[in-house]
ROMARTOR-38356 format. One record per atom (N, C-alpha, C, O, CB): z, y, x. Coordinates in steps of 0.001 Angstrom, whole numbers, plus 500000, padded with zeros to 6 digits. Last residue first. Glycine has a CB too. Layout:
N
ZYX;...
END
This chain:
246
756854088452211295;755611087753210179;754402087355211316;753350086836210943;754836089182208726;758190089576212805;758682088652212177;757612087718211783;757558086498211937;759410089137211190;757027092131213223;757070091808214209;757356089822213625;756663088939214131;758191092876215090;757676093770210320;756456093369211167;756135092548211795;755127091920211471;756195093875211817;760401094297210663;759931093031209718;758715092551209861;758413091372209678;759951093281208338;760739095767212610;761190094359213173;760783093718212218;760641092513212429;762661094024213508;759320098307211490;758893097429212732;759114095656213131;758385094773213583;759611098148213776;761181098406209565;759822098419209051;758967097643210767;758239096657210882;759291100462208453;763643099184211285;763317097934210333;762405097685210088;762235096478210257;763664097818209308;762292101742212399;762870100437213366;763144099290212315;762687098229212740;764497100825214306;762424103267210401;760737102868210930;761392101519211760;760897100398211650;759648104389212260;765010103266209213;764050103109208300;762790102406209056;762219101389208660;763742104493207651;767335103637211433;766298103828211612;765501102894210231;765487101678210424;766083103524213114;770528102647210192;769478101870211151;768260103171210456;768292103549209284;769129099619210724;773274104794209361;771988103929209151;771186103784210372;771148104555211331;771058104530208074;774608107316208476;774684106350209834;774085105656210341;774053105563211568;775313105680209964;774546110281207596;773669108820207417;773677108301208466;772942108618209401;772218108806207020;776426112685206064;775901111847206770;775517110738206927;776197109906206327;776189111860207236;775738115982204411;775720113839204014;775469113667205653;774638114264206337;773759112789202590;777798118187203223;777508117817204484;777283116097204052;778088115276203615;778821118298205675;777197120869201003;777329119891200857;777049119151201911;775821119133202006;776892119678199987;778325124241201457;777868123349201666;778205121641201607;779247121172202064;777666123791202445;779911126842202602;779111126493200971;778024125394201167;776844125717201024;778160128012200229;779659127027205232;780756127708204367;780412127076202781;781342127142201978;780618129624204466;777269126119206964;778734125106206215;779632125901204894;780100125378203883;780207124837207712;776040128596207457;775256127289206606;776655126151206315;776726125482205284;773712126334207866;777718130427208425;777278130388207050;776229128937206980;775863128608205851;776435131972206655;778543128241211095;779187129083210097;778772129361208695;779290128721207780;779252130179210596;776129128063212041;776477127354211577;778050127615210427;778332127179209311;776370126619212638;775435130687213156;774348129789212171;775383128865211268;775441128925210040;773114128614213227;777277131432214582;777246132150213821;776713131579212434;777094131734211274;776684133078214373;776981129410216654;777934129185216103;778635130194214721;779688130061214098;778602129056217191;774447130021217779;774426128273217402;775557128577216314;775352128169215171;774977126853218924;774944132329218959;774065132386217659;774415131048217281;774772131030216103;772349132683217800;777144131225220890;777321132341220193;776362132468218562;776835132630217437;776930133463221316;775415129508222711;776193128687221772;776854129942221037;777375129366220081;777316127513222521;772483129120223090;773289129951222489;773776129440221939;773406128851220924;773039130786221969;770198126560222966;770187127655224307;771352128965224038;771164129916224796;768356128477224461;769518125484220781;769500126873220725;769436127512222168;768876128554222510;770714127333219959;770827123202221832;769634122592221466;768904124688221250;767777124945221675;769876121118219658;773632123748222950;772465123600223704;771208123502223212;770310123691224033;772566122682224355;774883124465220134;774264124972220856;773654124770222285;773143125778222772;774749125628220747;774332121997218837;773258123296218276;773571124277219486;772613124928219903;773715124159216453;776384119627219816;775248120098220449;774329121229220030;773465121501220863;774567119137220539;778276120240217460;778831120716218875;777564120479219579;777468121469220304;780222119841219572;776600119447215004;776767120663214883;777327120973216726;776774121921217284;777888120968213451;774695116760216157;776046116748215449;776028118437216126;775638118736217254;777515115302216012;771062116368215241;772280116389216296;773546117004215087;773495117425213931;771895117704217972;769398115906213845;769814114472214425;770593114913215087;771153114080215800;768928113522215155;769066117259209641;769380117631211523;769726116234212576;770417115399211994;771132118782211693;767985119512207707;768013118473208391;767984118199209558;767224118621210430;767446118000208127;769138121359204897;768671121344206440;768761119942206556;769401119219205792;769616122205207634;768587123652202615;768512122615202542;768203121692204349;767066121522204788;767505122617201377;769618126765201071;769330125911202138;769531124635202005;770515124259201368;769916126220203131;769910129288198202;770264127771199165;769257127391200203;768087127758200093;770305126336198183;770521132611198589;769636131645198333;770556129998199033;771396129788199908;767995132210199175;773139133799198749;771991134409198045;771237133370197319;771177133152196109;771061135141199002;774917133358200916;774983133288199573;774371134146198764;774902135079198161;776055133296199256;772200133929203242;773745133741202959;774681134205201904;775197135321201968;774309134180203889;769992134743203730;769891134217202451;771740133414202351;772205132604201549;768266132969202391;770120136364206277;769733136859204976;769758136123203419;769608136666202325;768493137168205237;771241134241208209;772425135593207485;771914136038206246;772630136184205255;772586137193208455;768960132863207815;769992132023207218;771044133184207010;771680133255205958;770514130679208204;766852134970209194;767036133696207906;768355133443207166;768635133846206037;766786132198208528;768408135494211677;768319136402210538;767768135601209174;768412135731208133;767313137645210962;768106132918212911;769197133168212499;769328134516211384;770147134557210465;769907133258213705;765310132372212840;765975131587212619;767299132072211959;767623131789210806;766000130963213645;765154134904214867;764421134803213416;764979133908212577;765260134362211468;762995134398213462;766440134277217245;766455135221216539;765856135380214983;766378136098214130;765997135933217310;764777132041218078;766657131870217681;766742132747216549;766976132448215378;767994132520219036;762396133287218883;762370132468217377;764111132399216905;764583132623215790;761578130506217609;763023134457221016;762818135516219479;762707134396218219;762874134580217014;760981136673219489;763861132086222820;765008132989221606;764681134150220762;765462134758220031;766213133669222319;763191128664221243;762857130148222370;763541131158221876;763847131232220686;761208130799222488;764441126033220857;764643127198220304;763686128444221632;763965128697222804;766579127339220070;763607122156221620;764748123723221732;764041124708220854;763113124317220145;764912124618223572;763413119869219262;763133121161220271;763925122048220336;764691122603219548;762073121893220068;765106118858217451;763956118103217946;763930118531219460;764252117910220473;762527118449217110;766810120030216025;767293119551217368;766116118335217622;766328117160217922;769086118944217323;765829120246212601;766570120731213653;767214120175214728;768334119744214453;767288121237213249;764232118889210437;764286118611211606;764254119463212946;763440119542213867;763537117930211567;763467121983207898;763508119788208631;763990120246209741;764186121405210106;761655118474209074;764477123426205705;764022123485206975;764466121811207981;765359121078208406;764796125018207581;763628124589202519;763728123353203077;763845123534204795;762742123970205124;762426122490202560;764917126980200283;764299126953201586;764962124923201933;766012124314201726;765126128663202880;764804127674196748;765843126808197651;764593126662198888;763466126295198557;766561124989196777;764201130428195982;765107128949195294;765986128463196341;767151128636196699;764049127467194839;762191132400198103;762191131309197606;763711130727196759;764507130727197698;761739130564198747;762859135065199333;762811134807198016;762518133742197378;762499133802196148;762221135444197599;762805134809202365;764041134690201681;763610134763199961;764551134280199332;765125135994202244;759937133517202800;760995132667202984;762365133030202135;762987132215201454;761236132658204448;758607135954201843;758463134306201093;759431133550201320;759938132882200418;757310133375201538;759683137800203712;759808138384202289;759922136358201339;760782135808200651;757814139786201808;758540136878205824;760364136596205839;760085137040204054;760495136203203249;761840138090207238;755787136759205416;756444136058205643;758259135790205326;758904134874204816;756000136166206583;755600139953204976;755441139419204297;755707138308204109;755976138056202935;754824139595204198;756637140955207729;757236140921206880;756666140342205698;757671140084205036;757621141907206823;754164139922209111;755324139141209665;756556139128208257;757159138157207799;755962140055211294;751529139900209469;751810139555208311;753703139240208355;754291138415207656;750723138244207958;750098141027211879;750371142202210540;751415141413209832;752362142114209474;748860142595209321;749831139117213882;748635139190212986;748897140565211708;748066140934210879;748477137460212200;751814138631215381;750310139043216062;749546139819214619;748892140859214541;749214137290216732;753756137859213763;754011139538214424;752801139735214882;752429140908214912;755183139851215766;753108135570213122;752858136439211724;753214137744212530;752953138789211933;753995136054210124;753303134083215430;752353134393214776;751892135918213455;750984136697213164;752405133188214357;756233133788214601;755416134300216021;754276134828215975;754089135964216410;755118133339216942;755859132792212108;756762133663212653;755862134762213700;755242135824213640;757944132728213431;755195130389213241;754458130635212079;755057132381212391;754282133065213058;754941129559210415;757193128973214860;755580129510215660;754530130226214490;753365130544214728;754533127839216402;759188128536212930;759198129616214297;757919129858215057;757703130842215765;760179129075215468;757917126526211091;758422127772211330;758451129055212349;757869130138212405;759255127490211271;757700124745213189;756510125406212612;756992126568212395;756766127554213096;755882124840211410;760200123849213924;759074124329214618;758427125210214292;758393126324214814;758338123650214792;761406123129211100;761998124623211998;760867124938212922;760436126090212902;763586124390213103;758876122292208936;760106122080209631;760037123250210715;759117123984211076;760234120523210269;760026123247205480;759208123692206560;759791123245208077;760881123656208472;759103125277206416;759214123975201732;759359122875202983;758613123304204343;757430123584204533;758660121360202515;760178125916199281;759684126098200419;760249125410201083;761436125589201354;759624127139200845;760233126573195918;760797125828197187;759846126062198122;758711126403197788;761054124267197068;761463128449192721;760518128328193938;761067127791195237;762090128265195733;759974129656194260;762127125921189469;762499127026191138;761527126785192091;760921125755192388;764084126631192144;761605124570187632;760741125599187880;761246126517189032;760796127611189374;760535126340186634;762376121773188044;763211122726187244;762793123762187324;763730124503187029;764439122864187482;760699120921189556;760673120270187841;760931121278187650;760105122029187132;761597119094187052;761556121679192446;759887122317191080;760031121872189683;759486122464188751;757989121447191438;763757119778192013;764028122007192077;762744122621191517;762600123505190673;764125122980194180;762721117620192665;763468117866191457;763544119631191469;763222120381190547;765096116994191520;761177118231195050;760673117933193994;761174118025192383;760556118307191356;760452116933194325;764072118762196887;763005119999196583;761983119676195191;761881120546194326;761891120194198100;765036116306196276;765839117700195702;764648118315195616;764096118480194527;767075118597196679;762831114681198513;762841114608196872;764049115714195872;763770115822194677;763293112820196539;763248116216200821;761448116694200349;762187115803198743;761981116481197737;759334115561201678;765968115122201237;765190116568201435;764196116946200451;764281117755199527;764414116625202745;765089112274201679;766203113039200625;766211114357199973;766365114691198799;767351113180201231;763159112255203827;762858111674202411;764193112779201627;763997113896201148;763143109506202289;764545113625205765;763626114671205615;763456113443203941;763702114037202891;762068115047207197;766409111231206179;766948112755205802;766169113600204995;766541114189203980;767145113590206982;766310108540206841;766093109476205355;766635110661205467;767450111012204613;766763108910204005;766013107688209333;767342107341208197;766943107964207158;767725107653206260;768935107875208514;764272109093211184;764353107785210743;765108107140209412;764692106231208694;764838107261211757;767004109893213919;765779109548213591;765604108522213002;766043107414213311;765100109520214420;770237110314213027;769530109937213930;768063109795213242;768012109586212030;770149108744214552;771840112839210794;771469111478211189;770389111410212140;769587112343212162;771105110697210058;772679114718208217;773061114746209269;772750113566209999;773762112879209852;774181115048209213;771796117306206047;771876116132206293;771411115987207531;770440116524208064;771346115420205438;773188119787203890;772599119166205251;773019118217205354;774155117869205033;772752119695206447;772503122234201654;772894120977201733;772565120323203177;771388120475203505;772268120273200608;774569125337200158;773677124206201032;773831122985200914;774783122437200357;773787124240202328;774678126783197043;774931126216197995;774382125467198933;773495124749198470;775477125857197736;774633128652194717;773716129533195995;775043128312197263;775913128763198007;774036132359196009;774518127852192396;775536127852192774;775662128937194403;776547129649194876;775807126326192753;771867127112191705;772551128018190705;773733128750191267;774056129883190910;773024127224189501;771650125284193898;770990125976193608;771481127705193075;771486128816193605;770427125147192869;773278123395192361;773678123568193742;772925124857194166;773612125606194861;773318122265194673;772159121352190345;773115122601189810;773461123661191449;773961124770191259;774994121717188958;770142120060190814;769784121483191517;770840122385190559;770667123526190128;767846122036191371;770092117221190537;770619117773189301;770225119424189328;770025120060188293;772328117468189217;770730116298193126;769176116352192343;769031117057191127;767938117456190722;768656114965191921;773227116370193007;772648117370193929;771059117365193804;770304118218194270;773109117045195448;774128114031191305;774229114873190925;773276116189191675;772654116941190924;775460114806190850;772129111832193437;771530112163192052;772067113184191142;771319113578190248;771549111048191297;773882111705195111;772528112534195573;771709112552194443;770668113209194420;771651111884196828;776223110829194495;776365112189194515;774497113000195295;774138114102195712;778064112438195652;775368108571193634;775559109168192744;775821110874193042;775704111824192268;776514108415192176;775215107276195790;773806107464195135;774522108592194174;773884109644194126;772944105899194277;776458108228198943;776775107721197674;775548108411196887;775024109507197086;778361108111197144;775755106093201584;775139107356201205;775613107424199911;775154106433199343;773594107468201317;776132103236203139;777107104380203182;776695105791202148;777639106575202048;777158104844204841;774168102402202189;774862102018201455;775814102875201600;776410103359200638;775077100870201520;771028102178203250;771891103252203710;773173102941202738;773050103999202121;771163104863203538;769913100388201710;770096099735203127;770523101221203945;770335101323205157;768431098826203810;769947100612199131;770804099044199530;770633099391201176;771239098639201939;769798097105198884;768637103135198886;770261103262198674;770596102318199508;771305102565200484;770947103015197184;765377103959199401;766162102635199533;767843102496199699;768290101784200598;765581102012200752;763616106039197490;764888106382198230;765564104645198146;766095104171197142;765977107869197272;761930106874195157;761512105610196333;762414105564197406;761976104983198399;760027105796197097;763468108180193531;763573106731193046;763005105786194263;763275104605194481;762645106505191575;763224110601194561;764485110024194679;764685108582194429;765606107878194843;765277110672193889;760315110547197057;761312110834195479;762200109902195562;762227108848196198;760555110636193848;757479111191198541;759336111225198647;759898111349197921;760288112512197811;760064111996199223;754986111655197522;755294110025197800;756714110179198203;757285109088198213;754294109174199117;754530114323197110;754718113715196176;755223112444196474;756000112012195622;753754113751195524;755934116386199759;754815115479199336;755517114704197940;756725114544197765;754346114299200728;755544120096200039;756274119350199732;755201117679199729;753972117739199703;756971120024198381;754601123207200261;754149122228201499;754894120729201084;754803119993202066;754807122911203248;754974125079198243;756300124377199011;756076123563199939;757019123073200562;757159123602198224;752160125748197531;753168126447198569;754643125858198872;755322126311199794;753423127876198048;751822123126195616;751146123360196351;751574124335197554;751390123840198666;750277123622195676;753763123836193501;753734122501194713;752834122583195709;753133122039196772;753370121080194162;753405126080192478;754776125881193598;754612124999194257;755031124935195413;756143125610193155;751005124880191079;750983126308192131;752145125877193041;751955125400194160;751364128076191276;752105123203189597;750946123027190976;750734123836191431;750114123711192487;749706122626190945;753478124341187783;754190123781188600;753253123050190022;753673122562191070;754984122822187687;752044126417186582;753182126796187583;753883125954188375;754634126267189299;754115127351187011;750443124120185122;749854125493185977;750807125491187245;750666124971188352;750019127183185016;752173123424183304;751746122943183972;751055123422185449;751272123002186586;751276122508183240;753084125764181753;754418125034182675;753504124065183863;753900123923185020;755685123728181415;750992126568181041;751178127350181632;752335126823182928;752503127102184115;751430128339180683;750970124329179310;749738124336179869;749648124977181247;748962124634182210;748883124954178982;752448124018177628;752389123121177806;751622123356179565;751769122704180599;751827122464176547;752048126593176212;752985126405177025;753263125374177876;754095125504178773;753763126522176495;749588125962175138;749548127150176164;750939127263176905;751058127867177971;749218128612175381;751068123701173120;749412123817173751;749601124980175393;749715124535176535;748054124909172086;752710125717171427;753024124391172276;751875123757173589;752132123487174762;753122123171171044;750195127179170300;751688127569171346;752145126765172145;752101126884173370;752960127810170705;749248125291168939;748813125973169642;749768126701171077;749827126623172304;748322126722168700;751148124412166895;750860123818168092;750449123806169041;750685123034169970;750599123359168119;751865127087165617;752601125934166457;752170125138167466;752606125092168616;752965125065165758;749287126865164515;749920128138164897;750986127251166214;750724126966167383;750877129092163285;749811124463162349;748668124809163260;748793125806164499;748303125388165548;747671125357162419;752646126306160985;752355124574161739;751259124667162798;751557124899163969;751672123238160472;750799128025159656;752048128178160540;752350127159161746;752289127252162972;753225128094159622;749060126776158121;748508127603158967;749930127469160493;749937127054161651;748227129334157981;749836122983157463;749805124724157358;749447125572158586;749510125203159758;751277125299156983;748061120502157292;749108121254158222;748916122830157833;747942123572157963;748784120962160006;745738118228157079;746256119621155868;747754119757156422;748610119042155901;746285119114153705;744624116601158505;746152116454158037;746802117367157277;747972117399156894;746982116377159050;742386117618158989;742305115746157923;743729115856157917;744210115021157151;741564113738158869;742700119762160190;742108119429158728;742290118462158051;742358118347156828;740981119374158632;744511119436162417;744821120498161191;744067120230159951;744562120392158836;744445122009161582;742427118137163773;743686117343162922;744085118194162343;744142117799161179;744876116659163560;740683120029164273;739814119009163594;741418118054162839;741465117502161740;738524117929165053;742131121837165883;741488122240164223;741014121153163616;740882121206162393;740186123288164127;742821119984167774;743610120958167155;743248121071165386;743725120685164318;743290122393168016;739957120005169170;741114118806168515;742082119452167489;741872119260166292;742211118098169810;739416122916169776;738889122060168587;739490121052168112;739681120931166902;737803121555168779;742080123427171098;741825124208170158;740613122979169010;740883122446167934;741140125810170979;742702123148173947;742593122089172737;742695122640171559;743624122197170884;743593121042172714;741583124816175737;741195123201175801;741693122245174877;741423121046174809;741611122611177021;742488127212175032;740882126822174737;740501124968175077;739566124230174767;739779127986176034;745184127051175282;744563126610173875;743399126250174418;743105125055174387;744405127705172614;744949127699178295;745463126241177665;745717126035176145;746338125056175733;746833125886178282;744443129811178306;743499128891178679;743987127327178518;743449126224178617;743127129231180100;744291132592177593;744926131480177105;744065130382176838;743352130035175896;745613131787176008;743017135018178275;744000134027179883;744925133184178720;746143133103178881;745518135452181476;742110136474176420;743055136801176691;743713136261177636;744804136700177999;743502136861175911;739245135302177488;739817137029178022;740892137367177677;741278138420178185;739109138277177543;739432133003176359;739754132976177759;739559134784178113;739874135220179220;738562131758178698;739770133716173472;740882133354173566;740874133250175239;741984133354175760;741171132121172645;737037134204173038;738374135763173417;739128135232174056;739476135723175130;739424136604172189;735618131803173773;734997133099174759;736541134009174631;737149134431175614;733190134185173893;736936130489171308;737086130272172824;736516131217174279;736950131226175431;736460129008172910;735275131731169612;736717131544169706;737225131198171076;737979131919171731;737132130501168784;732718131611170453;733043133370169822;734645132754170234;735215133320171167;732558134033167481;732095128681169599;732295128799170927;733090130716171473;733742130961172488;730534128379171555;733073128540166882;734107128084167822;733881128632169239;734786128979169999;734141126552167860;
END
């Protein structure tokens, strides 16, 4: 066995070698045909490989596991229809090369809503990428010091579906504007977008410093797009006042 497991990891089928003896030991007391046995094996390395790929993506989508659609409190955003954030979990939207933005004051679930699509989009084996716009743009900046710049935009536009949080925190400096906005022309009906934002589209451009680029951006990110808005009390401002209560 051990001769068996030495090839089977030079061929990189590393998800038999971990169940290969179980395997053989129920292939015996259950007299399963070769073929069958064969089978499961497969099943085994596929099992294994799906698994693999999907902690790799999770791990580069910067995404968190604790934002999912089920820990999503509907009863106290009520305006939000559940059903159309459980079809758009569905990542037919994706397929479709459409956006999605969500539109609300600090607090309300945007970036939660956000970071759980992106989780449903790794189920479905698409590559995601979570990032809020800051970072972004100083990642950017960065990546021209260092060599790596095109390799960067290369990750961003070949991802599935791009996450970009919390737009109109900060202003914009304008080689970042600039980057920002070649983003979104480059993956304009190509790739989806997924945005999150506390200002209403007529402030982007002060928050840009350009209301010309503000209004180019926004253009292709609506043209094909799903717009939620969330009117809602602040999530942390309840979590405070129930605090405060006790």
């Amino acid at each position: 066995m051990n001769q068996i497991k030495s090839d089977l990891t030079k061929l990189k089928l590393s998800g038999i070698v971990k169940t290969v003896e179980n395997r053989n030991a129920f292939a015996l007391e259950n007299k399963i045909s070769y073929i069958n046995f064969l089978e499961l094996l497969i099943d085994d390395e596929k099992a294994s490989r799906l698994s693999n790929s999907y902690k790799r993506r999770f791990t580069r989508s910067k995404l968190t596991e604790q934002k999912q659609i089920e820990d999503y409190d509907f009863s106290y955003q009520p305006q939000i229809d559940k059903k159309q954030i459980q079809d758009l979990a569905s990542c037919r939207f994706i397929n479709e090369k459409k956006n999605i933005i969500f539109m609300g004051k600090p607090g309300t679930g945007k970036t939660h809503l956000a970071n759980a699509i992106g989780l449903e989009a790794l189920k479905q084996n698409y590559k995601v990428i979570f990032m809020h716009l800051n970072d972004l743009i100083e990642k950017l900046f960065s990546a021209r010091g260092d060599g790596t710049y095109n390799y960067n935009i290369r990750n961003l536009l070949n991802a599935d579906l791009l996450i970009i949080d919390e737009i109109g925190f900060k202003k914009i400096p304008q080689n970042g504007l600039d980057d920002f906005f070649e983003i979104i022309r480059k993956r304009y009906e190509r790739g989806s977008i997924i945005i999150t934002t506390n200002r209403n589209f007529e402030d982007w451009g002060k928050v840009f410093g350009d209301q010309v680029l503000a209004s180019a951006i926004i253009d292709r990110l609506v043209h094909h797009a799903y717009i939620i808005k969330i009117k809602g009390e602040s999530y942390r401002i309840k979590n405070y006042k129930l605090k405060n209560k006790t």
